[in-house]
C-alpha positions in Angstrom: -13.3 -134.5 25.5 -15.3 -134.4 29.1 -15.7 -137.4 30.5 -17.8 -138.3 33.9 -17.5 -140.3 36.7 -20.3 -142.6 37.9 -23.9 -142.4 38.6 -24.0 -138.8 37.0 -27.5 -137.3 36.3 -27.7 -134.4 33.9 -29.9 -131.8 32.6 -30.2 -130.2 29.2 -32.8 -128.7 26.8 -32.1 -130.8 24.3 -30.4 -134.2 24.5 -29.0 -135.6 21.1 -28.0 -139.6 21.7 -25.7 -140.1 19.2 -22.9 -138.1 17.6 -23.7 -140.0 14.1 -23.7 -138.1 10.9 -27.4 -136.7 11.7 -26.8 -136.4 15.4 -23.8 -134.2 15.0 -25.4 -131.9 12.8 -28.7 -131.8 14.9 -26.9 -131.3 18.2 -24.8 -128.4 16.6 -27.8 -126.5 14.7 -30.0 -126.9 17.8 -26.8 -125.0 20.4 -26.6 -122.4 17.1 -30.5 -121.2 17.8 -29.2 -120.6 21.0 -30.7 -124.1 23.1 -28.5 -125.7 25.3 -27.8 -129.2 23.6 -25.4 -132.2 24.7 -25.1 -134.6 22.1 -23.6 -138.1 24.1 -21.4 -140.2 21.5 -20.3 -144.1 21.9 -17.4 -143.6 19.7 -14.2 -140.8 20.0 -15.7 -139.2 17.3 -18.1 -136.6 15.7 -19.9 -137.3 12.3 -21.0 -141.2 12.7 -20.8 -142.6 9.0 -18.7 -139.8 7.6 -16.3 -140.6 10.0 -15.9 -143.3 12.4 -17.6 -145.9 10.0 -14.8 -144.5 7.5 -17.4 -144.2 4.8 -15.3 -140.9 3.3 -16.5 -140.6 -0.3 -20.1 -139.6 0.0 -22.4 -140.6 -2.0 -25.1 -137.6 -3.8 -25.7 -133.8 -3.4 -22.9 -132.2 -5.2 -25.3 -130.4 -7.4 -27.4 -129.2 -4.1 -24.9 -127.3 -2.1 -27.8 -127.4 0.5 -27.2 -126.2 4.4 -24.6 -127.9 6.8 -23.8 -129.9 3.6 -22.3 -127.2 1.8 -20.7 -125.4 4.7 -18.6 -129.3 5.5 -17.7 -129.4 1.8 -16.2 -125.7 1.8 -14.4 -126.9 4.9 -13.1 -129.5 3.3 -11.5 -127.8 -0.2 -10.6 -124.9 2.7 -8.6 -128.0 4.5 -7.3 -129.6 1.2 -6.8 -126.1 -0.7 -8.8 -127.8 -3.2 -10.8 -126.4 -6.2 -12.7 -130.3 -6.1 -12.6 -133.4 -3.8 -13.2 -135.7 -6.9 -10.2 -138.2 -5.6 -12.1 -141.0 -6.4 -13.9 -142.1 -8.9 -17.1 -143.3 -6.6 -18.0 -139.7 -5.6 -17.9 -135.7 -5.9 -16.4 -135.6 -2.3 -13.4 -137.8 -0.4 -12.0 -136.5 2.5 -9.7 -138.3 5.2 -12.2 -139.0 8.8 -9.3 -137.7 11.0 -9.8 -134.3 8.6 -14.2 -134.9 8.5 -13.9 -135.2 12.5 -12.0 -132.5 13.3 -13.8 -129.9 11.3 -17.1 -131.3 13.5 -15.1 -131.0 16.2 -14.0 -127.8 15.4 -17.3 -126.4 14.8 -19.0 -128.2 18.1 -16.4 -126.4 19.9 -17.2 -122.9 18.7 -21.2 -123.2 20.4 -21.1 -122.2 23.9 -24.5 -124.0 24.1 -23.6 -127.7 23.0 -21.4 -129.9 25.0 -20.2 -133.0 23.9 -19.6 -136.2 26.0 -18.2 -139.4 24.2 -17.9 -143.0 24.9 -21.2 -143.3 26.5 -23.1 -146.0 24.7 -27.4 -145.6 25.3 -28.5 -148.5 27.5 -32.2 -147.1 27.6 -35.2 -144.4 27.2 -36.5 -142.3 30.2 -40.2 -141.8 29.9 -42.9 -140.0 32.0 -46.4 -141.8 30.9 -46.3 -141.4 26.7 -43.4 -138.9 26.8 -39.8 -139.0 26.7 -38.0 -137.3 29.0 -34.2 -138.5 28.5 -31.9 -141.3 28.4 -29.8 -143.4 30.5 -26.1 -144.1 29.2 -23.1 -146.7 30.2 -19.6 -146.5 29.5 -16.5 -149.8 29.0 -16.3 -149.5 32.9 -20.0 -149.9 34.0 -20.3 -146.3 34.8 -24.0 -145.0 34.2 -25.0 -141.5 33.3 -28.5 -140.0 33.3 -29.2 -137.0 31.5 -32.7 -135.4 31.3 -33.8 -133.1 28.5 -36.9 -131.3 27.4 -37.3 -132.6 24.1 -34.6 -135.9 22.8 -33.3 -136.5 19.7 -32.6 -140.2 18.5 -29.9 -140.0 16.0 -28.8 -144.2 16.7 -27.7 -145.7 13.6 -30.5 -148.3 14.3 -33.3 -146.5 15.9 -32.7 -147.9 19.6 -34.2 -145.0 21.3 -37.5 -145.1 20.3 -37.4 -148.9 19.8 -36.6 -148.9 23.5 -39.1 -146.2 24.5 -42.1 -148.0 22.9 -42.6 -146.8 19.4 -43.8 -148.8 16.7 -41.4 -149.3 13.7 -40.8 -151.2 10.6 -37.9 -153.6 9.5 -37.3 -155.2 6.6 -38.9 -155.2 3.2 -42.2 -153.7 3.0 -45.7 -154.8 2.0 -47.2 -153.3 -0.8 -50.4 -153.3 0.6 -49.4 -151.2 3.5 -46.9 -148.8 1.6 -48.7 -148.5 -1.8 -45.8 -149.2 -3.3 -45.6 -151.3 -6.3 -42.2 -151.7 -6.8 -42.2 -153.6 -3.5 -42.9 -157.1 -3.2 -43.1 -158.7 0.1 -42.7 -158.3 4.1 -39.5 -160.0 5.4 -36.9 -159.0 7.7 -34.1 -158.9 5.6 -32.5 -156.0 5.5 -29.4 -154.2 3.1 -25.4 -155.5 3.7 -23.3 -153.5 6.2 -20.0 -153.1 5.8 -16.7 -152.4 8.4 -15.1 -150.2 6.2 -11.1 -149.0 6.2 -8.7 -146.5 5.6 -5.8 -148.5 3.6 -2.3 -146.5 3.0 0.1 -146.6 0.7 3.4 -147.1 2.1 5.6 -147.5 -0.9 6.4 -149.8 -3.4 9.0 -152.2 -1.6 7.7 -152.2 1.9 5.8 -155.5 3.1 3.4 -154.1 5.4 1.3 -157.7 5.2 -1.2 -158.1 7.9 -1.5 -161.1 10.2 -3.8 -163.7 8.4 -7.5 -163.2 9.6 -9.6 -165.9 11.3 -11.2 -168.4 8.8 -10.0 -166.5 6.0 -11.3 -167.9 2.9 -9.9 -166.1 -0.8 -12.6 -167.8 -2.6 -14.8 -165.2 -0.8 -13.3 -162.5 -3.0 -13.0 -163.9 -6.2 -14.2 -161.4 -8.9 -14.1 -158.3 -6.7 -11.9 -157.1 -10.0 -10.2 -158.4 -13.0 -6.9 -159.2 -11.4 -8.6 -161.2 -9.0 -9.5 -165.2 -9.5 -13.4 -165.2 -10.8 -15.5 -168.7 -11.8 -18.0 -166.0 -13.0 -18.0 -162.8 -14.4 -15.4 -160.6 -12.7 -16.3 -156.8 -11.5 -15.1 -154.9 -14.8 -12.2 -153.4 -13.5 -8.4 -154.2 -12.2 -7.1 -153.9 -8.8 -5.8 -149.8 -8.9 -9.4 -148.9 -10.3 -11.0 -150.7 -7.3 -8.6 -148.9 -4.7 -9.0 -145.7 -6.8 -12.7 -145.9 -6.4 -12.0 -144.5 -2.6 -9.4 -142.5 -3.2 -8.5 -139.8 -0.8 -7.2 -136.5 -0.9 -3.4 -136.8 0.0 -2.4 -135.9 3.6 -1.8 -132.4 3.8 1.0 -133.2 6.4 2.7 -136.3 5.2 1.8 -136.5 1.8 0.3 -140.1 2.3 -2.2 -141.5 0.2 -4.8 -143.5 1.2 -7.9 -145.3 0.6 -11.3 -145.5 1.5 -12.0 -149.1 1.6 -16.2 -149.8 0.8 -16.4 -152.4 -1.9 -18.9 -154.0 -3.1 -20.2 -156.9 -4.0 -17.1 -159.2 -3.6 -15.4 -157.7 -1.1 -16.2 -156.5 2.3 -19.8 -156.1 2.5 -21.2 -158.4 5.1 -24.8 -159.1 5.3 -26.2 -159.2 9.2 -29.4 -158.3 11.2 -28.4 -157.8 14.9 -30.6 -154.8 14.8 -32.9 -156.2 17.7 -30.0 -158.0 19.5 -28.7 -156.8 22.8 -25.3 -155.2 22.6 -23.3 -158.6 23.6 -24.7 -160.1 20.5 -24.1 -157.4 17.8 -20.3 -157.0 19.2 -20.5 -161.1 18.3 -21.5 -160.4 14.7 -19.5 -157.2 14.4 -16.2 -159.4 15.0 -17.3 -161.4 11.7 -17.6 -158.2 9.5 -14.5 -157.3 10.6 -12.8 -160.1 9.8 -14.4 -159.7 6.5 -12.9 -156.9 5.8 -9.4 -158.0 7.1 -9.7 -161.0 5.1 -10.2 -159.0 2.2 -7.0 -156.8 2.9 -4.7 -160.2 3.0 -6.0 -161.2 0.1 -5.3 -158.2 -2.0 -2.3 -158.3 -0.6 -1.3 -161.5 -0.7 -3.5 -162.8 -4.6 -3.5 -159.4 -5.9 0.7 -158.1 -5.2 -0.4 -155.5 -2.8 1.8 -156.2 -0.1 2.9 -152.0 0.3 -1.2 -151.5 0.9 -2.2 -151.6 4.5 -4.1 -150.4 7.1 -3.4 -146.7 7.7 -2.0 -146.3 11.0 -3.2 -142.5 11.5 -6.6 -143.0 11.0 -9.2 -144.0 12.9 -8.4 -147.5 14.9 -4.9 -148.2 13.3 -6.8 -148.1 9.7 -10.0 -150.1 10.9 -13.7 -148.1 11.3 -14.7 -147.3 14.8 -18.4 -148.8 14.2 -19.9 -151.0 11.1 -21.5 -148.8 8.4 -25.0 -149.7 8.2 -27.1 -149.1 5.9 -30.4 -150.0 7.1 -31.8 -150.7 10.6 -35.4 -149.5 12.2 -37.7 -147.2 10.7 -40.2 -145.4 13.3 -43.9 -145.0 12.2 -43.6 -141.7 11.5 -47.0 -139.0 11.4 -46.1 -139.6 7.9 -44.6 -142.5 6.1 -42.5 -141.1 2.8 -42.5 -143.2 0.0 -41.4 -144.0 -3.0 -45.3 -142.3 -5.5 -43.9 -139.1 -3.1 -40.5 -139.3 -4.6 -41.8 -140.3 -8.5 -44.8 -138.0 -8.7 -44.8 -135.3 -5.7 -46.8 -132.5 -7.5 -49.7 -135.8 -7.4 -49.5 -135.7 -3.9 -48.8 -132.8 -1.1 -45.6 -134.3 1.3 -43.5 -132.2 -0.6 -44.8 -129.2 1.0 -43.5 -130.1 4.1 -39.8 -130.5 2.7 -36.6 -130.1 5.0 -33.8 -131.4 3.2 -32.9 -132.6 -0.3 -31.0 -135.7 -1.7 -30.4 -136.6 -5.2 -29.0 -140.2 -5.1 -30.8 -143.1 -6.8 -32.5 -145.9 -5.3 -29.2 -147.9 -4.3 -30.1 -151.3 -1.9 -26.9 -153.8 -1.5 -28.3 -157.1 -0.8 -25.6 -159.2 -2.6 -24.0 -161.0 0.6 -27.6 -161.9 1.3 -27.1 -166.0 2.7 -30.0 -166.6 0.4 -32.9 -165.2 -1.9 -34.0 -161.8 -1.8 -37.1 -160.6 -3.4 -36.2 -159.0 -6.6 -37.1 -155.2 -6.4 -37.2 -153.1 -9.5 -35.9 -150.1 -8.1 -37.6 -147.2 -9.7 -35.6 -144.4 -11.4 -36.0 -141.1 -9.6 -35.9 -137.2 -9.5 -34.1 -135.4 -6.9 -36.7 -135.1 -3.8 -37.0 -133.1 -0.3 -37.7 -134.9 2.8 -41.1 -134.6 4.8 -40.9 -133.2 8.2 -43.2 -135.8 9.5 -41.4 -138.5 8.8 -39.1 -137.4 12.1 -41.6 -137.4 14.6 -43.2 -140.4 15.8 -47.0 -141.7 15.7 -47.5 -141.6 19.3 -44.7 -140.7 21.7 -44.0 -137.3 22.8 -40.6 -135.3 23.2 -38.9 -137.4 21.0 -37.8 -136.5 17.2 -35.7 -138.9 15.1 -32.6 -138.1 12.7 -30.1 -140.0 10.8 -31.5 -143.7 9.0 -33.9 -144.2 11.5 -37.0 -141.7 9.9 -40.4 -143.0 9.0 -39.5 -143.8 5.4 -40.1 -147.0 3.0 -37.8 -149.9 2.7 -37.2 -148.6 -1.0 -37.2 -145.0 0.3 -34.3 -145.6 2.8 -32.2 -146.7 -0.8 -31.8 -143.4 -1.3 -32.2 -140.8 2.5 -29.9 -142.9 4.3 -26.9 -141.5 2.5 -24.9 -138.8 4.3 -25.4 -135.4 2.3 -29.6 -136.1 3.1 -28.5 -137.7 6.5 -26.7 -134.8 7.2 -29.3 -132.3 6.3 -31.9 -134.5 7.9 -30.5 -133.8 11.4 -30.1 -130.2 10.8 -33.7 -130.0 10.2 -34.3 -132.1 13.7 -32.0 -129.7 15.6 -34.2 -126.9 13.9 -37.5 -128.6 15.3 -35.8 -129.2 18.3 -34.8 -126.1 19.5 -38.4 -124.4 18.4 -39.8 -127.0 20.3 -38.2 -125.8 23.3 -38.6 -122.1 22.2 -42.4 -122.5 22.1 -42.6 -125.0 24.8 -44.7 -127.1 22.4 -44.2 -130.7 21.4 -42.2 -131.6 17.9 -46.3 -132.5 16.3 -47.3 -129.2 17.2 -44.9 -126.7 15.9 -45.5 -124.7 12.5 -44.1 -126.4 9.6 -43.2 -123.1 7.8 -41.6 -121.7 10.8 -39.3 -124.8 10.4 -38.2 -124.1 6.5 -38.0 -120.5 7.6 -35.3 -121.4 9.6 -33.7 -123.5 7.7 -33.7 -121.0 4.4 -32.2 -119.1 6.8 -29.4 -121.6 7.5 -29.4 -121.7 3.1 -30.5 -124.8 3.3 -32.6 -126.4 0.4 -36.3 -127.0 1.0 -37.2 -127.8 -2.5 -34.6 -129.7 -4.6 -33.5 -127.3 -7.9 -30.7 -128.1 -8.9 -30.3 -125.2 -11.3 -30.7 -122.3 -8.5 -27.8 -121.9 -5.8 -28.5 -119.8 -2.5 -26.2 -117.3 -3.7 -28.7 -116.0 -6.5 -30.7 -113.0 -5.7 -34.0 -114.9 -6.7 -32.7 -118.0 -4.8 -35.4 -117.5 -1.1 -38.0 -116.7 -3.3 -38.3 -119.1 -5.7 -37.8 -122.1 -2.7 -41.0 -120.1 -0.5 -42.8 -120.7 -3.9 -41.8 -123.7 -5.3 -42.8 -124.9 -1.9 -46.8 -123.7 -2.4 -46.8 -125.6 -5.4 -47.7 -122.7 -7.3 -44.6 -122.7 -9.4 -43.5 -126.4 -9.8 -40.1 -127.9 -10.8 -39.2 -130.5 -13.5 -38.3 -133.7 -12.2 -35.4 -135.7 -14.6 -34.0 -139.0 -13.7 -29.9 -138.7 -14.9 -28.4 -141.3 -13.2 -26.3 -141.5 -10.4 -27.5 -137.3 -9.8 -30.9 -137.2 -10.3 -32.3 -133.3 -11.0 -35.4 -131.0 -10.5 -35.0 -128.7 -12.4 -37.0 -124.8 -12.0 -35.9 -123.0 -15.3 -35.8 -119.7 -13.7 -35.0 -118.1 -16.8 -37.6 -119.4 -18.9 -41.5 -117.9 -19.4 -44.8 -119.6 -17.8 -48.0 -119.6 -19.7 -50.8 -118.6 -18.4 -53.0 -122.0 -18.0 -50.0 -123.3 -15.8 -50.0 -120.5 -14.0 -53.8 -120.4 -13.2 -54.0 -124.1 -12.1 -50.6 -123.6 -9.7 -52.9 -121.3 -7.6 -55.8 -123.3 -8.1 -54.1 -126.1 -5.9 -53.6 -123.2 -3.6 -56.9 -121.6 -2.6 -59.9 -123.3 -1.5 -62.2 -121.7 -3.9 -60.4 -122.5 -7.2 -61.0 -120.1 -11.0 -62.2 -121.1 -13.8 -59.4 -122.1 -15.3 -59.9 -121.4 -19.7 -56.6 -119.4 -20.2 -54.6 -120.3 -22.8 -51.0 -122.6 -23.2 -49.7 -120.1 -25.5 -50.7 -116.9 -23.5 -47.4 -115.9 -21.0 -48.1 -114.7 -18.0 -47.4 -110.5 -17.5 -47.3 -109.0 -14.5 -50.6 -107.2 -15.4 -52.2 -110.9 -15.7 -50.6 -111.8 -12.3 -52.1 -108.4 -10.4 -55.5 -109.9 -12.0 -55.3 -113.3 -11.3 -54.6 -113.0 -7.8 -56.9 -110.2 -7.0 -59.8 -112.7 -8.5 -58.2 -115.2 -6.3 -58.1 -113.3 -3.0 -62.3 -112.1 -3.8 -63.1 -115.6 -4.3 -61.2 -117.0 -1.0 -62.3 -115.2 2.1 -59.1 -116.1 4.2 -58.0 -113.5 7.0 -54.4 -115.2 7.2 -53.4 -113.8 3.5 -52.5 -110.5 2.3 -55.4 -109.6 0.1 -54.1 -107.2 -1.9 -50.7 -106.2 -4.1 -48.9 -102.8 -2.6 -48.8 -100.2 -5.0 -46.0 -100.7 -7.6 -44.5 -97.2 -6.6 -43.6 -96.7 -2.5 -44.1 -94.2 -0.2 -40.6 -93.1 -1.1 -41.0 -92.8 -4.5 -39.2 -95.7 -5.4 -40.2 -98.3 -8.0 -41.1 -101.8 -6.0 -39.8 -104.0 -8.6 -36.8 -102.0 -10.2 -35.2 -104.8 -11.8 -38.3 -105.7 -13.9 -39.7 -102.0 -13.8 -39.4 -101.9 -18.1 -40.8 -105.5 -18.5 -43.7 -104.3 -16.2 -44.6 -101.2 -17.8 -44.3 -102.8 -21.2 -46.6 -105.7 -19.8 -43.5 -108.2 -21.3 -43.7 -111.9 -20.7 -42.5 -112.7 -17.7 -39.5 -115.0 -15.9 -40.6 -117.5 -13.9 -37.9 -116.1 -11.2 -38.9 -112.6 -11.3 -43.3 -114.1 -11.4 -41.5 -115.6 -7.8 -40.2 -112.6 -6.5 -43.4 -110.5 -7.8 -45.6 -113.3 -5.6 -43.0 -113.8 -2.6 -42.7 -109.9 -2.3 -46.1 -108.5 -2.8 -48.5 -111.7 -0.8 -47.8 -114.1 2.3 -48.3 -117.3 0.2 -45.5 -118.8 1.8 -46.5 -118.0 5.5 -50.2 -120.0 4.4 -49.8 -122.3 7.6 -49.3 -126.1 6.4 -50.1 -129.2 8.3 -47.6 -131.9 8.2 -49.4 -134.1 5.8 -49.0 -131.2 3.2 -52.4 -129.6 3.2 -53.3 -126.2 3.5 -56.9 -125.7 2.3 -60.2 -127.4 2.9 -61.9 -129.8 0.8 -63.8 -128.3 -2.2 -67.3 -129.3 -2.4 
């Protein structure tokens, strides 16, 4: 750890505030495309929710092994010389913090460009007319450091740093009006439950490790967390060991210890509290009552529930307890673009989806339930897997700044499902990816090339479109996310629960009317489109379709004809498919990809952040 002394001023290219779950992976993305980046953390530790806030078993993505994502889970089964990280029931991945932090530790270390300076806490935004231009941090001891960077980052659990520089920003429920949305029902400013979660241990059967009784500890406030557990209702449907097994960690690969990831809802230590807008005094005041709603909790399963050897693991994090609360909702900036929930349920009906940089496949999941009163009763919406909209990381107005982690320009309904820490995660790799080009190009975040962006981040293997059944090792993998992208080959979106799916049936044929109206939505000048369903699509009809398509469209930036299916050396362009070509056989819609990825520059067709790429027909 570096730490300064006072008044320090500071200059980088890029300046990350936070070392949260999207600040960690933005800072370390942005010093791997060779920028010099400094990511300055409150806490001791890298990885914000997946860490310090001890939230361990993640929630989504194990079917979208996307990016930064993927390389933290191989890490992981590497560490635990695990086949799966299934340990608890709640998720596809549970991992110990100590064990999450050091690997982002390990890997911030290895980038000669990124340095790393913890407990400094962001007191407030440096700005040169409509632009920001770095940030000004304290420390415990009153010690201030400045650090000034060409382009910032805000990856603050609750959007301070653009709430502080001037940027406008929702909070709360949404209007429906304004969103669009139907499923929502009203402005207010309540927002979801937090939680101070904990690392529990077990330290064998026979050993009291009881903790001191918590301030105004009250068991009635955890009646029918489970069936052991008193209940005047109707008790959560499970006992005590299938609540603690919900967290369930991998055991210690030193010790041997087990432990527990402690995040339970709704009766036992979710807390509901808005200090999102309060100065820091005032949220460490409400903080102190979220902790001692988890504490309370831990008495009473010890002391109701018989669970006297469960306790607060003394080897992780602050002697078991979370380093900062989990929330799971604070500011929104109003982003270029505000993603939605009609994006998420029908995205082929609009065009965000063109602008994808990272995937989630969670459901809709709000936690309201400690809520001191009524909330308005959302019907949350059943959803496919989605990608997330560049624009919704760069603000309205202000310059130099892009935003990361919960804090991107997304619905109250949306942030039910991008605020969970696979998407978070990929979320700020994308920022550090816009944040080193925009230094590269000397450009500001609105003004650099969306495709240049997913280009990058293909190049990382990271997801842009959200198919499940295609991983980046397969041969067709690049070519079929340039394409999906266009539009011109769509997925199929399928609601399944707690992992939603898109699916791309790469190994299935395409007929020749979808086909013709995919490109339709691509050029300007659309065909005449009176091919048939039951017709498939040949590589003879593609050759046709798409020299029709390039006579009709006058535009200089394509590639207006297919090279020749034999080379100048002879060799056969397609060699895989070279017997289903000269047999003019139906088609796979991963090889009509690779035939449309190799032989024409549909994916380099520059896109504007709202999705659009052509001009309005007449």
């Amino acid at each position: 750890m570096q730490y300064l002394s006072a008044q320090q001023i500071l200059k980088t290219q890029v300046l990350v505030v936070a070392g949260s779950t999207g600040g960690t992976s933005a800072g370390i993305q942005s010093a791997r495309m060779g920028i010099k980046t400094m990511i300055v953390e409150e806490t001791t530790m890298l990885g914000g929710m997946l860490t310090a806030a001890a939230v361990s078993c993640t929630d989504g993505n194990a079917n979208l092994p996307s990016g930064m994502w993927n390389e933290f889970r191989q890490a992981l089964l590497k560490h635990y010389n695990r086949k799966f990280l299934n340990t608890g029931w709640v998720s596809e991945t549970c991992f110990e913090p100590s064990v999450g932090d050091s690997i982002f530790k390990a890997w911030a270390k290895k980038e000669s460009n990124l340095t790393v300076l913890y407990q400094w806490r962001f007191n407030k935004a440096i700005k040169k007319g409509n632009k920001v231009t770095g940030a000004e941090f304290v420390n415990q001891q009153n010690k201030r450091l400045t650090v000034y960077a060409t382009v910032v980052v805000d990856a603050t659990d609750l959007g301070d740093v653009f709430a502080n520089a001037g940027a406008a920003y929702d909070l709360g429920t949404d209007d429906p009006i304004v969103t669009g949305e139907k499923e929502a029902v009203q402005k207010t400013n309540i927002i979801q439950d937090l939680t101070w979660a904990a690392v529990l241990k077990d330290y064998g059967v026979g050993v009291d490790k009881t903790i001191a009784k918590p301030t105004g500890y009250n068991p009635e406030k955890y009646y029918c967390s489970n069936t052991d557990a008193p209940c005047k209702g109707q008790p959560w449907n499970g006992d005590k060991w299938k609540m603690l097994n919900y967290g369930k960690l991998p055991k210690n690969m030193t010790t041997g210890a087990q432990k527990y990831m402690l995040n339970w809802p709704p009766h036992g230590n979710d807390f509901y509290l808005n200090v999102v807008e309060k100065d820091f005094s005032a949220r460490l005041d409400g903080y102190e009552l979220a902790k001692q709603q988890t504490l309370g909790f831990i008495y009473f399963m010890q002391t109701e529930l018989g669970l006297k050897h469960i306790s607060l693991a003394d080897d992780e994090l602050n002697n078991g307890l979370a380093l900062m609360p989990y929330n799971r909702e604070g500011r929104r900036v109003k982003g270029i673009v505000q993603f939605n929930i009609n994006h998420i349920l029908q995205p082929y009906n609009y065009s965000l989806y063109r602008t994808g940089i990272s995937v989630g496949d969670y459901p809709v999941d709000h936690h309201h339930a400690q809520y001191p009163g009524k909330v308005p009763e959302i019907q949350f919406p059943h959803i496919p897997s989605f990608n997330v909209p560049l624009g919704s990381l760069i603000p309205q107005k202000l310059e130099g700044l892009i935003v990361c982690d919960k804090g991107i320009s997304v619905t109250n309904i949306v942030n039910g499902t991008t605020r969970l820490q696979p998407v978070v995660l990929l979320t700020g790799q994308a920022a550090g990816v816009l944040a080193a080009k925009t230094v590269q190009q000397k450009k500001q975040p609105r003004q650099i090339d969306v495709r240049s962006v997913q280009d990058a981040l293909l190049k990382a293997k990271c997801y842009i479109m959200p198919f499940v059944d295609l991983k980046p090792t397969d041969p067709n993998w690049e070519a079929i996310q340039k394409i999906g992208i266009t539009g011109i080959l769509k997925g199929f979106g399928k609601p399944e629960g707690w992992s939603n799916k898109t699916y791309f049936y790469p190994d299935s044929t395409i007929n020749q009317n979808e086909f013709v109206d995919g490109l339709n939505q691509f050029f300007t000048v659309s065909i005449k489109n009176n091919y048939s369903k039951d017709a498939l699509v040949t590589y003879s009809f593609i050759a046709e379709i798409i020299q029709r398509c390039f006579q009709q469209n006058a535009d200089g930036n394509m590639q207006q004809f297919f090279p020749p299916l034999i080379g100048d050396d002879g060799q056969h362009r397609f060699p895989e498919i070279k017997s289903a070509i000269e047999t003019n056989k139906p088609l796979k819609r991963r090889e009509v990809a690779h035939i449309l990825n190799s032989s024409s520059d549909f994916f380099l067709r520059q896109v504007l952040t709202d999705g659009t790429f052509f001009k309005k027909r007449k």
